[in-house]
C-alpha positions as a printed Julia matrix, in Angstrom:
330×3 Matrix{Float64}:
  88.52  345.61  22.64
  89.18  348.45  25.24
  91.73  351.1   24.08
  95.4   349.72  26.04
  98.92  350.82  25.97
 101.67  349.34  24.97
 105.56  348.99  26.08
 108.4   347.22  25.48
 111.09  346.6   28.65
 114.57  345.38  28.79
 115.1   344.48  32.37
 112.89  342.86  34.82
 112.98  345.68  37.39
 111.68  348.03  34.71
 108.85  345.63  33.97
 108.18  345.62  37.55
 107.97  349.42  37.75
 105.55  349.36  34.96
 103.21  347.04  36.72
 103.51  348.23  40.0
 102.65  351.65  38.76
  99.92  350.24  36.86
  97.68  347.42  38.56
  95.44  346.99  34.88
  98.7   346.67  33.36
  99.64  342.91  32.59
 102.69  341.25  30.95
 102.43  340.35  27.42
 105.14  337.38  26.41
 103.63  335.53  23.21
  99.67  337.25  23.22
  98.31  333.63  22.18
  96.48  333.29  25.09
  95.95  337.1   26.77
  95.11  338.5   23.26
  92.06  336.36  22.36
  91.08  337.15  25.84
  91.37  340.76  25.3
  89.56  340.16  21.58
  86.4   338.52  23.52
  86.67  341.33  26.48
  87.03  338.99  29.29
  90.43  340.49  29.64
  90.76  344.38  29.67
  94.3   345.65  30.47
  95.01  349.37  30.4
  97.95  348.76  29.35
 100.34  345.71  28.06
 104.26  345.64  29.04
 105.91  343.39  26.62
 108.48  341.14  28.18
 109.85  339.39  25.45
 113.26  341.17  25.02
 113.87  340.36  28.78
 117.19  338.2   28.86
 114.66  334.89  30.19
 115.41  333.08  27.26
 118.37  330.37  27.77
 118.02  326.98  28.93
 120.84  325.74  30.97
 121.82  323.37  33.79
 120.55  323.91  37.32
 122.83  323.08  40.39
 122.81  319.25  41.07
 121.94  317.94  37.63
 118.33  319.4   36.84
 117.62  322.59  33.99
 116.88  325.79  34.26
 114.39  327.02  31.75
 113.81  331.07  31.25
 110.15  332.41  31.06
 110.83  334.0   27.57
 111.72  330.88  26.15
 109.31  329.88  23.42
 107.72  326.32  23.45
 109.05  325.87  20.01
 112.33  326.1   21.63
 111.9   323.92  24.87
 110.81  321.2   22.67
 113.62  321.11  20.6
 115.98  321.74  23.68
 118.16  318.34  23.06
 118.59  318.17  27.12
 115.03  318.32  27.03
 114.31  315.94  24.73
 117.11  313.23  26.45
 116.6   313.82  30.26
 112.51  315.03  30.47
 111.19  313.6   27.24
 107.67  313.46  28.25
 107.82  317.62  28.07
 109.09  317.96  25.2
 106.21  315.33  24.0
 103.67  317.64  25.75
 104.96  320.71  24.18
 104.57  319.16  20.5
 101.19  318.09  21.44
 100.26  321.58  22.62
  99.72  323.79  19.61
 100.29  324.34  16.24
 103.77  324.85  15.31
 102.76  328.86  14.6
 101.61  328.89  17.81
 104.76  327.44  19.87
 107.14  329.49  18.02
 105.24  332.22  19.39
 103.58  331.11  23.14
 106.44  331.73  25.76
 107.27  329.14  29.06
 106.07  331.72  31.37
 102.76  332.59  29.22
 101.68  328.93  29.22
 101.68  328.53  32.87
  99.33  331.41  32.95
  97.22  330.64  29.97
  93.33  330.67  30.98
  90.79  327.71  30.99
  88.78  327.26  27.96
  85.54  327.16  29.09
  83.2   328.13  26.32
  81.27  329.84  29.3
  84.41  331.97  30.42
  85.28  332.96  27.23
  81.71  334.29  26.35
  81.35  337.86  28.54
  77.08  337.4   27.99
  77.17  334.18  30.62
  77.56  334.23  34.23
  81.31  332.62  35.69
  82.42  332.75  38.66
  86.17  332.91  37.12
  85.3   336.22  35.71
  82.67  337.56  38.2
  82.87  335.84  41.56
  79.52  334.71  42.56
  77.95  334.8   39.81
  77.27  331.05  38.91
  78.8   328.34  36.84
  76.3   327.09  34.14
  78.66  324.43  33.11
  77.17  322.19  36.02
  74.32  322.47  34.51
  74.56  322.83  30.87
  77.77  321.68  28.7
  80.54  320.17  30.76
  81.44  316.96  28.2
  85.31  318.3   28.3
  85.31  319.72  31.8
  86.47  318.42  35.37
  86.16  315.13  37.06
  88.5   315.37  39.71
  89.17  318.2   42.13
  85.64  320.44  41.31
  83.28  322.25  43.12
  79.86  323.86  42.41
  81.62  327.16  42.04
  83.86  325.83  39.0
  84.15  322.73  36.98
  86.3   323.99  34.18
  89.7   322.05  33.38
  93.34  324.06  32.97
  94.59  323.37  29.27
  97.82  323.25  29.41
  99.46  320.54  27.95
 103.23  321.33  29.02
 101.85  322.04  32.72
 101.0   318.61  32.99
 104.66  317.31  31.95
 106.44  320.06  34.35
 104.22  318.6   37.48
 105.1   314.63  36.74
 108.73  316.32  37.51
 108.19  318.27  40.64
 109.46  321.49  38.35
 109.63  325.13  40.12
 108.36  328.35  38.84
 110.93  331.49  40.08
 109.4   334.67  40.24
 110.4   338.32  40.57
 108.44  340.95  43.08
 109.3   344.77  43.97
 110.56  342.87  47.56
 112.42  340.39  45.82
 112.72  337.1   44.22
 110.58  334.21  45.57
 109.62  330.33  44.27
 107.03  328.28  43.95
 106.89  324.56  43.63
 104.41  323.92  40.5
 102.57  321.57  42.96
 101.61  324.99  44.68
 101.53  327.05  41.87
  97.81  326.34  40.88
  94.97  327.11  43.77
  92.84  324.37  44.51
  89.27  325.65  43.48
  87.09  326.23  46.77
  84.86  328.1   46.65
  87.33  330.86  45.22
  87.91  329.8   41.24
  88.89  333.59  40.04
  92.12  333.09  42.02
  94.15  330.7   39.84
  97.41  331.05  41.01
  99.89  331.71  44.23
 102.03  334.38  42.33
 102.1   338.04  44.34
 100.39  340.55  42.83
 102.69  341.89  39.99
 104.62  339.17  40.05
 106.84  338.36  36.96
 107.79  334.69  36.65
 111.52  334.25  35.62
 111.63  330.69  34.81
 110.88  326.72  35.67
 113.41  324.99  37.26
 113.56  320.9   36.88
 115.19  319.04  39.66
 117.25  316.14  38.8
 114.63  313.15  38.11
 116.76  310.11  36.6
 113.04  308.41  36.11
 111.79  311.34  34.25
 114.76  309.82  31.24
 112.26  307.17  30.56
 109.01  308.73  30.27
 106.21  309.34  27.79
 103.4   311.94  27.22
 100.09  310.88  25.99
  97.38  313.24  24.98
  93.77  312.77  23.68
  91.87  314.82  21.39
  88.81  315.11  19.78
  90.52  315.67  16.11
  93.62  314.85  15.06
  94.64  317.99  14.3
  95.39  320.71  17.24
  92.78  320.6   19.32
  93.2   320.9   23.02
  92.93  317.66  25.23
  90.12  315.83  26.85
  92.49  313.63  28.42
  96.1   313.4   28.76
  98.84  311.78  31.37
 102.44  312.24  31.92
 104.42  309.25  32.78
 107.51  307.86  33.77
 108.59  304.54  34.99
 111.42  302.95  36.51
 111.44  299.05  36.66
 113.92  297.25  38.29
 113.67  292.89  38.25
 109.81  293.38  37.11
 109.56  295.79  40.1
 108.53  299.17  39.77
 111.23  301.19  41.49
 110.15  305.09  40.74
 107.26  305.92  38.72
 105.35  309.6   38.24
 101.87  310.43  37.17
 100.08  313.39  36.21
  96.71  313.68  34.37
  96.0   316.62  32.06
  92.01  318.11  31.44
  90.48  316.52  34.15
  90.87  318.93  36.93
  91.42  323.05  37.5
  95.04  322.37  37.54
  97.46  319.57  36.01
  96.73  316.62  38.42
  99.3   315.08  40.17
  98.54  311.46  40.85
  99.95  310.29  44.1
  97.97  307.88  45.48
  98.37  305.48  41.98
 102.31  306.36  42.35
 102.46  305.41  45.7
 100.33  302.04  45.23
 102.97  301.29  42.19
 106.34  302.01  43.79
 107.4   298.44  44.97
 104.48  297.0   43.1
 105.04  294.13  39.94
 104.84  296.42  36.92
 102.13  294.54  35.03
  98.91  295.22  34.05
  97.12  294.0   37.01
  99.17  296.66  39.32
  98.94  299.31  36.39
  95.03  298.83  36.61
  94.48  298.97  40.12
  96.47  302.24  40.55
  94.6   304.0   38.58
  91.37  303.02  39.7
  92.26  303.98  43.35
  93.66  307.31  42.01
  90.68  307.86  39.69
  87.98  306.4   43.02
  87.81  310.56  44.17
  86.07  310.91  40.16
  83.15  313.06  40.93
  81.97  313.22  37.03
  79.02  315.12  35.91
  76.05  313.69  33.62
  78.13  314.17  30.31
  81.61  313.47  30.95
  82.0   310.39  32.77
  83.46  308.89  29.76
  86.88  310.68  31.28
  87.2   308.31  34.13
  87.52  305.18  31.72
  89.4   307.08  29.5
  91.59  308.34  31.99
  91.96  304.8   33.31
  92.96  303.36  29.85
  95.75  305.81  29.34
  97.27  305.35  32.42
  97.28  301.84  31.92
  98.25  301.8   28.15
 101.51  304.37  28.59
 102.44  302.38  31.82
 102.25  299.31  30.12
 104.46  300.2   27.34
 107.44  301.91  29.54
 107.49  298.42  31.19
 107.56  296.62  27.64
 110.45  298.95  27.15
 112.12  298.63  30.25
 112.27  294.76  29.69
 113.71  294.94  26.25
């Protein structure tokens, strides 16, 4: 591990000094994620400015019904949030399914946005990636890819974003604030997360030395009757190989509202508009359920070991869809 510095900060303009002072300086909220980096060398900051005793930590009501969530909040805490778990329960289902409950008490809303793929090949600094050293090849096309992307890849990149709570906050259409030396700025999480290209080491939209404040939820009365279903390879934490976000609103057997978003199948949580668009209006049965995910999932551009995501993928949408309908009727 390189030799870093370290300090703490107590307002966001000081943190911003610090960075802008210091471009191999990076924020450090929780460490799960930028730590092991820094452990395996991929990451190498000169110096870490801690962020955690910024006041980012409070989750309150946004203008016209939605929440405001602070970057220093820890997942622990969004999870438990009981607005959270009543108005957006499929995030605080994600959250749970995220980590170990060590690990949420510590990981921050902010830091999970920006947590890194886990691409056995990224993570090891003796393989080529183009995430790490643009242009320099991506031997997961190649060699092992069983947990990596299916939708949204190119030859540059084909790892998946892990996030769990990601997934959740793009169902909802959520936010992310930010703070820059010129001022505050936004981001819808739609935008957040750059498509791939041909350009995979640039993950994000954020300006450089950018601090992200919080995640803002717009209202979404649909979002009340949602569900979060992940897939793992053990029981125990493990990160997912397939996950989806759901919500449903049915109306006479008619499906009124509905949102979709798929989790480790693509660089970024996957927003699935072309099944939510084939659903709203549709009967909400299984025949309707099936067919939306197949169109959604017809873009699937597996490789030759993980194929199995695209019938996976296809059962879970149908299975969580299927029983917010079965609730909806009761």
């Amino acid at each position: 591990m390189r030799e870093f510095g370290y300090q703490r900060v107590h307002d966001v303009s000081g943190a911003l000094a610090l960075l802008g002072a210091d471009p191999e300086a990076r924020y450090l909220g929780g460490g799960t994620n930028l730590v092991d980096l820094m452990k395996t060398g991929v990451e190498r900051p000169a110096r870490l400015v801690d962020v955690r005793e910024l006041p980012l930590d409070g989750i309150e009501s946004a203008p016209g019904g939605g929440l405001r969530i602070g970057a220093t909040v820890t997942n622990g805490d969004l999870a438990a949030h009981p607005e959270v778990r009543r108005r957006y329960p499929a995030l605080s289902q994600a959250v749970l399914a995220g980590a170990s409950g060590q690990l949420r008490n510590m990981a921050t809303v902010g830091g999970n946005l920006l947590q890194r793929t886990r691409c056995g090949y990224f993570a090891d600094v003796s393989q080529p990636c183009n995430k790490r050293e643009p242009g320099s090849g991506c031997p997961a096309v190649t060699g092992e890819h069983h947990n990596h992307a299916i939708l949204g890849a190119t030859e540059h990149c084909v790892a998946v974003h892990p996030s769990d709570m990601g997934v959740a906050l793009t169902a909802f259409d959520a936010v992310v604030t930010y703070e820059t030396a010129d001022g505050p700025g936004e981001l819808p999480l739609a935008e957040f997360y750059l498509p791939v290209g041909d350009t995979p080491h640039l993950e994000t939209g954020l300006p450089a030395g950018a601090l992200i404040t919080g995640v803002t939820l717009p209202p979404v009365p649909v979002a009340a009757r949602s569900r979060y279903r992940k897939v793992r390879e053990r029981a125990s934490y493990a990160f997912a190989i397939g996950s989806v976000a759901a919500a449903l609103d049915v109306q006479g057997g008619v499906v009124r509202d509905v949102r979709l978003a798929f989790g480790a199948v693509a660089s970024r949580p996957w927003r699935a508009r072309t099944a939510e668009r084939l659903l709203t209006g549709a009967p909400a049965d299984a025949s309707s359920f099936e067919a939306a995910a197949d169109a959604e999932l017809a873009a699937a551009a597996p490789l030759p070991h993980n194929g199995y995501k695209v019938t996976l993928m296809r059962n879970l949408v149908v299975a969580e869809l299927t029983r917010l309908a079965e609730e909806a009727a009761r």
